[in-house]
C-alpha positions as CSV (number, residue, x, y, z in Angstrom):
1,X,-33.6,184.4,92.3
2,X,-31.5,183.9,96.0
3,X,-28.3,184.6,96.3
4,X,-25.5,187.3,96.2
5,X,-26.0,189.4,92.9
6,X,-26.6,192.4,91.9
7,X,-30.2,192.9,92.6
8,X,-29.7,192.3,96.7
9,X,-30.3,195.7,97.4
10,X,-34.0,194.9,95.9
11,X,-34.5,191.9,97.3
12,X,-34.2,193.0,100.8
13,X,-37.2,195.4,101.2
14,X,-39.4,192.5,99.3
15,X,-38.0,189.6,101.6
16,X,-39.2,192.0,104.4
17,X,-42.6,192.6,103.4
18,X,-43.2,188.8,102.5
19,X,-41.5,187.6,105.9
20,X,-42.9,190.7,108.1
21,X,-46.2,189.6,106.4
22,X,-46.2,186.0,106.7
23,X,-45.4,186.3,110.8
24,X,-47.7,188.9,111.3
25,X,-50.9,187.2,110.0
26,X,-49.9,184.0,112.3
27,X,-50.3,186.2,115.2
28,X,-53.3,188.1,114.1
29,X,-55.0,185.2,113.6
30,X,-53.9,183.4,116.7
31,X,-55.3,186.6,118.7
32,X,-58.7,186.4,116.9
33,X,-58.8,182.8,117.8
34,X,-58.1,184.0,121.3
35,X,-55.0,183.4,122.4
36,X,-52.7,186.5,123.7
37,X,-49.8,185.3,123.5
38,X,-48.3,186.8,120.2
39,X,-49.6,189.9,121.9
40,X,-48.2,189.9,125.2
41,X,-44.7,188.6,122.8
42,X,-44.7,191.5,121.0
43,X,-45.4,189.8,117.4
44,X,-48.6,191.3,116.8
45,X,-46.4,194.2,114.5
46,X,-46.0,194.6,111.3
47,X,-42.5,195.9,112.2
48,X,-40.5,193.3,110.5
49,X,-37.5,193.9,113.3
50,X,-39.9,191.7,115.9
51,X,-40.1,189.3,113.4
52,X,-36.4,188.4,112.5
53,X,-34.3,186.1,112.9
54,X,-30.7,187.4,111.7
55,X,-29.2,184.0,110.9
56,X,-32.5,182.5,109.2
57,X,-32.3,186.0,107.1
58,X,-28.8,186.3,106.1
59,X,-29.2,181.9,105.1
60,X,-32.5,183.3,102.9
61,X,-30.5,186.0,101.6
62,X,-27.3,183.8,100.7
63,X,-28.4,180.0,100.6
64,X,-32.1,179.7,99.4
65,X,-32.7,178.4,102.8
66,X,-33.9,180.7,105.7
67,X,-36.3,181.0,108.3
68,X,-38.0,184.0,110.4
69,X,-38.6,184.0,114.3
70,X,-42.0,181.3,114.8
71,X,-44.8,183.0,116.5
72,X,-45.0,182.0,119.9
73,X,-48.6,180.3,120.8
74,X,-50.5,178.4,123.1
75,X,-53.6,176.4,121.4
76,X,-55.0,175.5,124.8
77,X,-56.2,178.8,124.4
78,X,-58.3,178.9,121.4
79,X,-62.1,177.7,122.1
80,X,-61.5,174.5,119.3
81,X,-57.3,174.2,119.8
82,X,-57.7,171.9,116.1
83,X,-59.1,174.5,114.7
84,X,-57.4,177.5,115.8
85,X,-54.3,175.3,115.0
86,X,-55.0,174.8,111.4
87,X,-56.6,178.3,111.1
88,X,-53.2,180.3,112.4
89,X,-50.7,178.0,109.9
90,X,-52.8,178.8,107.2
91,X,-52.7,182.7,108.2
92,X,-49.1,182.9,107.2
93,X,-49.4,181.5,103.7
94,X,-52.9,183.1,103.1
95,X,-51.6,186.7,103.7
96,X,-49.0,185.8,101.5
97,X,-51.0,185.0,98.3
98,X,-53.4,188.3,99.5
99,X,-49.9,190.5,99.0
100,X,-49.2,188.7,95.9
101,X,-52.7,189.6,94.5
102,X,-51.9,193.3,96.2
103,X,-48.3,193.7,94.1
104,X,-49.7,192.5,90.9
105,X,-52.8,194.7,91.0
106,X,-50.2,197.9,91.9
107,X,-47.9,196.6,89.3
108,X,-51.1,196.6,86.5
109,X,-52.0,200.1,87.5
110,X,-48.3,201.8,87.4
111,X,-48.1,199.9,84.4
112,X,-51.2,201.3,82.8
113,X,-50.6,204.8,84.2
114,X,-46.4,204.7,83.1
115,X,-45.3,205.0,86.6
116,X,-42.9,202.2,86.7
117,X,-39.2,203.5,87.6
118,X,-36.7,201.0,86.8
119,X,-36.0,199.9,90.6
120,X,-40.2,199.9,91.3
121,X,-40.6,197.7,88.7
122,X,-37.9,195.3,90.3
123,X,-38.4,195.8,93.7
124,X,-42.8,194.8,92.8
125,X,-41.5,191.9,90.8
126,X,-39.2,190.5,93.5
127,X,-42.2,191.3,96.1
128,X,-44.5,189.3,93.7
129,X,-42.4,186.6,93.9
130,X,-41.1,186.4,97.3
131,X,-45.0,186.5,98.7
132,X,-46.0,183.2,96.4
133,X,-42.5,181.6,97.1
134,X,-43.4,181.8,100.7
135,X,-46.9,180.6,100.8
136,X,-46.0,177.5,98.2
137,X,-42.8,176.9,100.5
138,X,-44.6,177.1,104.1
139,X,-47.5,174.8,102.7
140,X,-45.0,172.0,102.2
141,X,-46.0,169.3,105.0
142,X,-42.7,168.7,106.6
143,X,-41.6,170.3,110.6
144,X,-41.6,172.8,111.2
145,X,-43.4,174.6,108.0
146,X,-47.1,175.1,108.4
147,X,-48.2,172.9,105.7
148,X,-47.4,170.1,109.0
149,X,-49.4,171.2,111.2
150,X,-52.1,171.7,109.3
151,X,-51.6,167.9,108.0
152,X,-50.8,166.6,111.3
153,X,-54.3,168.6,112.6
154,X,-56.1,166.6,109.8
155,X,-55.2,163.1,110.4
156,X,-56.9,160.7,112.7
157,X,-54.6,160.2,116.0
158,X,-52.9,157.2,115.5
159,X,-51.3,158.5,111.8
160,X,-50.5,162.0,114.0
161,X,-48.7,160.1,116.4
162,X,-46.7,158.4,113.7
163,X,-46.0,161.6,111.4
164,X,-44.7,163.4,114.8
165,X,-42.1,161.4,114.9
166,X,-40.1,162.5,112.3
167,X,-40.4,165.7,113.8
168,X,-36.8,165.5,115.2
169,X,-35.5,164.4,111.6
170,X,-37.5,167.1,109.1
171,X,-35.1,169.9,109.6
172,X,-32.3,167.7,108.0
173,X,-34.9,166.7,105.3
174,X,-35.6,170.0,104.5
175,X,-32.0,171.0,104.1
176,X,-31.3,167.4,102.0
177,X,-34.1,168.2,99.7
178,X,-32.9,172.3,99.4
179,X,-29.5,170.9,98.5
180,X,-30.6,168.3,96.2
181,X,-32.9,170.9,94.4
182,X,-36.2,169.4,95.5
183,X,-37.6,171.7,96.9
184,X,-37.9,174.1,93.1
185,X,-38.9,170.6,91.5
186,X,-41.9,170.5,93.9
187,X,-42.3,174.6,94.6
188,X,-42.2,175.2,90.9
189,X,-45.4,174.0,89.5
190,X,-47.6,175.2,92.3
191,X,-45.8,178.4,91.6
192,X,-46.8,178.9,88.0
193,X,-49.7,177.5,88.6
194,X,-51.0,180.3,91.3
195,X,-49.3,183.0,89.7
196,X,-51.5,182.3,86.9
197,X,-54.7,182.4,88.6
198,X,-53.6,186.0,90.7
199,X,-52.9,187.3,87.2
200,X,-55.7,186.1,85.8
201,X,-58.0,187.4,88.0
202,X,-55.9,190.9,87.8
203,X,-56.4,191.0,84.0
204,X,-60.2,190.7,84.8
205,X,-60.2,193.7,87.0
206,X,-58.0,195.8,84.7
């Protein structure tokens, strides 16, 4: 699905959307919850250009492995800083699975209608999967993906204290278990198993 191929030119626009997404709901959110900062950053855009980070783009685009600019925030700012904490990682991966849902119900009506062009068609499909890829991946509960600081949000303090500490270690984790293949071992059946449940649900409404 990553790599150099022929079908780059399609990925690009639906690595956007899922990244420009992804970043952009972890800033709404945070602003909601009351903290500016996103804001006063510039993040609170859906123009994906605020959002990028070249390197972490082209590694996506080449490697399997990439990464997007973090949303800057300060939780001292939200009026429950647990809960505003949890609430903004989850925002990234939430809007994710929304645009998922989104793509697959426009899919289903160009489908039913005989719109699809050849490139649509592949440009939805890569869109599709780059939104669930991205909320499955992010949920993961290692530093610095959400799915951490949800889990270190969760846990009474003294575990917290202990799961911080691999903090400075997770990055080389991450890129041990992307080499190894891990990461599709563990991404791939919460993949097929929400894909199901968005088309589902889109076969209901259609």
């Amino acid at each position: 699905m990553f790599g150099f191929d022929e079908n780059m030119i399609f990925r690009i626009p639906a690595l956007l959307i899922a990244l420009t997404i992804h970043e952009y709901a972890h800033a709404r959110v945070a602003v909601w919850m009351g903290d500016d900062t996103p804001k006063i950053m510039g993040r609170l855009t859906l123009n994906p250009i605020a959002h990028l980070d070249p390197f972490g783009l082209i590694m996506l685009w080449l490697f399997k492995f990439g990464w997007a600019k973090p949303v800057p925030i300060n939780p001292n700012n939200f009026k429950d800083w647990r809960k505003g904490t949890i609430l903004v990682s989850l925002a990234g991966p939430g809007a994710n699975i929304i645009m998922a849902f989104l793509v697959a119900i426009t899919y289903g009506i160009l489908a039913k209608l005989q719109l699809l062009s050849g490139n649509v068609d592949t440009v939805l499909k890569f869109t599709y999967s780059y939104n669930i890829i991205f909320a499955v991946f992010n949920l993961i509960p290692l530093p610095p993906l959400d799915g951490s600081k949800v889990l270190v949000n969760l846990l009474p303090g003294r575990q917290a204290n202990i799961f911080e500490k691999i903090e400075p270690y997770a990055p080389f984790i991450l890129l041990a278990l992307v080499y190894l293949n891990v990461i599709n071992i563990i991404i791939t059946p919460f993949y097929n198993a929400l894909s199901f449940i968005i088309n589902q649900i889109v076969m209901i409404i259609l």
